[in-house]
C-alpha positions in Angstrom: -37.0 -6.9 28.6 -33.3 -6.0 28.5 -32.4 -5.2 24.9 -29.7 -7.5 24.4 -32.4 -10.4 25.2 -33.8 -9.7 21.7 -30.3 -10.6 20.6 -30.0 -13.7 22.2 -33.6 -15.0 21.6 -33.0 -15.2 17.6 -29.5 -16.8 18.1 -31.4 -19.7 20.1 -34.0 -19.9 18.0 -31.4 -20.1 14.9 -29.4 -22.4 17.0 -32.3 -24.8 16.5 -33.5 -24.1 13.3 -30.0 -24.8 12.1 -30.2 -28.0 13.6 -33.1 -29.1 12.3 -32.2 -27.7 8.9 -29.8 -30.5 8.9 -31.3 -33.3 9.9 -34.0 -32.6 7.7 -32.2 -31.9 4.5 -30.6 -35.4 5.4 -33.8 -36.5 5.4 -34.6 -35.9 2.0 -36.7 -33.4 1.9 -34.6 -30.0 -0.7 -34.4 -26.9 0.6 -36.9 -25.4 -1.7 -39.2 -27.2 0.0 -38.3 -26.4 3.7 -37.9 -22.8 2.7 -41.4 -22.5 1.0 -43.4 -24.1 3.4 -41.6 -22.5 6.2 -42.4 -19.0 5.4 -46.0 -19.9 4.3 -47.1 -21.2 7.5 -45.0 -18.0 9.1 -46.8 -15.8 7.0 -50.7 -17.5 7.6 -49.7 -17.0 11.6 -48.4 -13.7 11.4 -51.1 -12.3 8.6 -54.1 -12.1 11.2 -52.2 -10.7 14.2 -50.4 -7.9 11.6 -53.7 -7.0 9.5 -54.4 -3.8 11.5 -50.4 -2.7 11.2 -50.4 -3.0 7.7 -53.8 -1.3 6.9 -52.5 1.4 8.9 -49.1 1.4 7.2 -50.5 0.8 3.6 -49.5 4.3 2.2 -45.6 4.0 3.2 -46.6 0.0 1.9 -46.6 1.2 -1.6 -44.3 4.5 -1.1 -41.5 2.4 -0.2 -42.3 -1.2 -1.7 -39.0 -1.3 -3.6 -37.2 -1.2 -0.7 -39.6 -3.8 1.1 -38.8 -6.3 -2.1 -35.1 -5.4 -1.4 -35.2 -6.1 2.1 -37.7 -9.6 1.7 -35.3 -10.5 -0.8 -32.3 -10.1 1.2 -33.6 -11.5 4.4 -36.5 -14.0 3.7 -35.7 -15.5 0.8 -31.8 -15.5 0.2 -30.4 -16.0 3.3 -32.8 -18.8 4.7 -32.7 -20.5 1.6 -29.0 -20.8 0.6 -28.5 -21.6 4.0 -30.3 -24.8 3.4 -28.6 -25.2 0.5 -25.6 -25.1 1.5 -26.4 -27.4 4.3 -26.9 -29.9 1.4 -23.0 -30.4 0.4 -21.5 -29.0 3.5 -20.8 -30.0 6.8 -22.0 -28.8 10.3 -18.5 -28.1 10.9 -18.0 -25.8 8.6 -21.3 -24.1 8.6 -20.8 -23.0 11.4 -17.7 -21.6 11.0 -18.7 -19.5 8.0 -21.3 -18.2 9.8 -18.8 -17.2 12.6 -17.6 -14.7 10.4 -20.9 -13.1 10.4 -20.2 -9.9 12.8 -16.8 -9.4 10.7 -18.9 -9.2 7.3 -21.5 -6.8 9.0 -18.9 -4.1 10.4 -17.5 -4.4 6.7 -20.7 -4.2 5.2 -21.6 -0.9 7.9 -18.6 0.6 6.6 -19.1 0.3 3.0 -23.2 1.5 2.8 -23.1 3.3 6.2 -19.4 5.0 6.5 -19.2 3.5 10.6 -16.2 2.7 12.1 -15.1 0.7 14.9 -12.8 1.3 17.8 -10.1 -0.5 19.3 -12.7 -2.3 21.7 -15.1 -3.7 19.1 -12.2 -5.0 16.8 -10.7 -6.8 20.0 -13.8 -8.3 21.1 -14.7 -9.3 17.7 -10.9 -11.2 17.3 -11.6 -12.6 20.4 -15.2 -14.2 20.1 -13.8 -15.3 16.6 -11.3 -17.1 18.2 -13.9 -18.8 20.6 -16.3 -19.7 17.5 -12.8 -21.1 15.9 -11.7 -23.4 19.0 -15.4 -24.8 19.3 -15.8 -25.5 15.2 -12.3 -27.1 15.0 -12.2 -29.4 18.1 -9.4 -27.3 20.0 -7.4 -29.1 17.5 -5.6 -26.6 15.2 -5.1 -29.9 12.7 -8.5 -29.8 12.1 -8.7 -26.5 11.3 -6.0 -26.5 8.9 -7.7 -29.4 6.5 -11.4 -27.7 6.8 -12.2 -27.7 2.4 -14.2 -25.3 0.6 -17.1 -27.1 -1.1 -20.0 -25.9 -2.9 -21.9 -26.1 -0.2 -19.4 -23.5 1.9 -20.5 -21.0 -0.8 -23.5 -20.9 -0.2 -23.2 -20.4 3.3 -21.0 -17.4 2.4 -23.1 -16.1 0.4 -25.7 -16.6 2.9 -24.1 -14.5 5.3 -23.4 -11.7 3.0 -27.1 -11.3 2.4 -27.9 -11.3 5.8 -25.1 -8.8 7.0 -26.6 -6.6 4.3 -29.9 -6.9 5.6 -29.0 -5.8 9.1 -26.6 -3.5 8.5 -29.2 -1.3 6.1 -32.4 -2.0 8.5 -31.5 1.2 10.3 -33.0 2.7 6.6 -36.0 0.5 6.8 -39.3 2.7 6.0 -40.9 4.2 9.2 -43.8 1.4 9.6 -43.9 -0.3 12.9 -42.1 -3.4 12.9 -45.2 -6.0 13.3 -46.2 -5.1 9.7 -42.5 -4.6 8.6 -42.0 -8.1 9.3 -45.5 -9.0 8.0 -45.0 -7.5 4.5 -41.3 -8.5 3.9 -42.2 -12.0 5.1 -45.1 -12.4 2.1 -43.5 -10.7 -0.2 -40.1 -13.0 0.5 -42.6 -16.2 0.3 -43.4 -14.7 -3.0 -40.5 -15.1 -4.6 -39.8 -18.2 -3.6 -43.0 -19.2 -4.6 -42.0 -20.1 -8.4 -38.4 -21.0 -7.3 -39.8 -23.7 -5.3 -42.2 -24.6 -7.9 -39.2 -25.1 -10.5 -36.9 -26.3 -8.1 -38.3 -28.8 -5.7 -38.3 -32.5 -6.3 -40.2 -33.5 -2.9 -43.2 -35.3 -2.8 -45.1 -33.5 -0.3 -47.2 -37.1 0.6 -44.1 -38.4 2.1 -43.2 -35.5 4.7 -44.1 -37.5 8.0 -45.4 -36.2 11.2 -41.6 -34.7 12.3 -41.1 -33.6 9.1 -44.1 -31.1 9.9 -43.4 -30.7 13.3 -39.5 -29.6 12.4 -41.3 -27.0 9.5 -43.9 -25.6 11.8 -41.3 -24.4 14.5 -39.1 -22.5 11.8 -42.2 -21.2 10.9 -43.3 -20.0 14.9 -39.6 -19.5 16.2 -37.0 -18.9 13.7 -39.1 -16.7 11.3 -41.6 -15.4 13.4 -40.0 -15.3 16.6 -36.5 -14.7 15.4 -37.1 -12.0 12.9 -39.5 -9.3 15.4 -36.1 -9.9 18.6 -33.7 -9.3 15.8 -35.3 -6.4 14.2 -35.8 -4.8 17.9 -32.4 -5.7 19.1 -30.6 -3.7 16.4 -32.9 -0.9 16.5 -32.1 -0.7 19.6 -28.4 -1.4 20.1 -27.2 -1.2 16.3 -25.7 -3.8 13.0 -22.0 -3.7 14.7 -23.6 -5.1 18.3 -25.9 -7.1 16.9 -23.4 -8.8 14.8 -21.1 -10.2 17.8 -24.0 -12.2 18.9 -23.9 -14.5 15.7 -20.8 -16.1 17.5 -23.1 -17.0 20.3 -24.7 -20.1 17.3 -21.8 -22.6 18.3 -22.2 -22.0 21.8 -26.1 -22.7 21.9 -25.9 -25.3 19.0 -23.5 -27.5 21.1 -26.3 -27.2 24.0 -28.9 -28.2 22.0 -26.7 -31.2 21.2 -26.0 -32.4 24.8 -29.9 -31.8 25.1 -31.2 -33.5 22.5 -28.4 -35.6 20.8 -26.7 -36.8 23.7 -23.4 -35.2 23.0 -20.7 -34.5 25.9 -19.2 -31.3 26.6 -15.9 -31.3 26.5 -12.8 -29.0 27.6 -12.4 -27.0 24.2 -16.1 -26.4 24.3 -15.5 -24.3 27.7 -12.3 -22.5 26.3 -14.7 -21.1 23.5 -17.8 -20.4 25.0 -15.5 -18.6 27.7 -13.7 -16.7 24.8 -17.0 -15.8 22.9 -18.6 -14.3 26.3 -15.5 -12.6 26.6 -15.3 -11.3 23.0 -19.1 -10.0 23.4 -18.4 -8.6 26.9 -15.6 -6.4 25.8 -17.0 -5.1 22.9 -20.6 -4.2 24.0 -20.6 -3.6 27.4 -17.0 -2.3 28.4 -16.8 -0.5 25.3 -20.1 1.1 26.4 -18.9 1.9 29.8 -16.2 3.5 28.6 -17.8 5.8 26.1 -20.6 7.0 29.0 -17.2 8.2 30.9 -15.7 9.5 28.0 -18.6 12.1 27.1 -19.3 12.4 31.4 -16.0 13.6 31.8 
């Protein structure tokens, strides 16, 4: 599979999950609750397939488990659950637009912990995608734009991001254990931790989740843990943090799909100019930027 599949596989998969994070926080049901039981059911599908990984792996296991609590607490627990927080007091709209700013946060981020830098190319493509992700959030309309308010809710989001951009950025310094049990390990020991903040937290009644409610749980569990997590990790072992990171801007593009799809929203004109913009954006950084560096060291 082309490596920049594994990039767009978790952006769908988020794409839903972030739609369904919604609708079921409007629901009722706190994020604690979605979080928790999210990562458990990951965790009891993923447990029996990863067994022979992590016996094998058990020695860097406890050489390096400091860095596995840092990175399950970055990744699994953090970002996933202030992102349903924040979907709490925030809207879609703005969400999404924090998240947006996603590839920005992990270039800064790769500078900071790694000492990259990033050419004329990559900062062009990642002003231009922004754009796109902008003109889709807002509506085309630059009114709306202006009067988007911070709320507590935004916060989290941001806050959100910045774990996750921290996660990918230092996964190039993950331990040497293949990625199956990587994911494994990180993914119990993030379920962990949220075990007694769900515990203190939550206020749902876990007799009144219905049938959907489930349903809606079990595939963030299967796709956007499971699923998500083992494309993303390959992707950006394979093509890097700073590629990686223009995909994010690809979540309004495949959110509005879903959308049309399953809430009978139309496409509209603005949509186009964005998604056009984002492709664009992506294009230019990853794959002309590559074309030209392969003639640059050929010459």
């Amino acid at each position: 599979m082309p490596a920049f599949v594994y990039l767009l596989l978790p952006i769908l998969f988020w794409s839903g999950n972030y739609v369904l994070g919604r609708l079921t926080v409007s629901g009722g049901i706190d994020p604690y609750t979605i979080s928790f039981f999210r990562w458990s059911f990951a965790c009891l599908l993923i447990l029996p397939i990863a067994y022979g990984r992590i016996r094998q792996d058990w020695p860097l296991v406890k050489q390096h488990w400091a860095m596995l609590v840092f990175f399950a607490w970055l990744g699994i627990c953090n970002y996933n659950l202030f992102l349903y927080i924040g979907l709490t007091s925030t809207t879609v709209t703005n969400a999404v637009l924090l998240n947006s700013i996603m590839p920005v946060m992990i270039l800064i981020t790769a500078r900071i912990l790694l000492g990259n830098k990033t050419n004329f190319l990559q900062n062009a493509g990642i002003l231009i995608s922004t754009l796109g992700a902008i003109v889709i959030v807002s509506r085309g309309s630059l009114d709306t734009f202006l009067h988007l308010t911070v709320s507590k809710g935004d916060l989290w989001i941001v806050t959100a991001a910045v774990s996750w951009a921290i996660y990918s950025v230092l996964l190039i310094k993950r331990p040497p254990m293949h990625l199956l049990s990587f994911f494994a390990v990180t993914a119990i020991i993030g379920t962990a931790i949220q075990f007694p903040i769900y515990l203190f937290f939550s206020s749902t009644n876990i007799a009144t989740l219905t049938t959907a409610h489930w349903g809606a749980i079990v595939y963030m569990a299967i796709f956007a843990s499971i699923g998500a997590f083992i494309c993303w990790n390959t992707g950006i072992q394979r093509l890097g943090a700073a590629t990686a990171g223009h995909f994010i801007h690809l979540l309004p593009v495949f959110s509005i799909f879903l959308s049309v799809l399953f809430l009978n929203e139309a496409i509209q004109g603005f949509h186009g100019i964005g998604i056009c913009l984002i492709f664009s954006g992506i294009a230019i950084a990853t794959i002309v930027n590559q074309r030209l560096q392969r003639k640059a060291v050929n010459a």
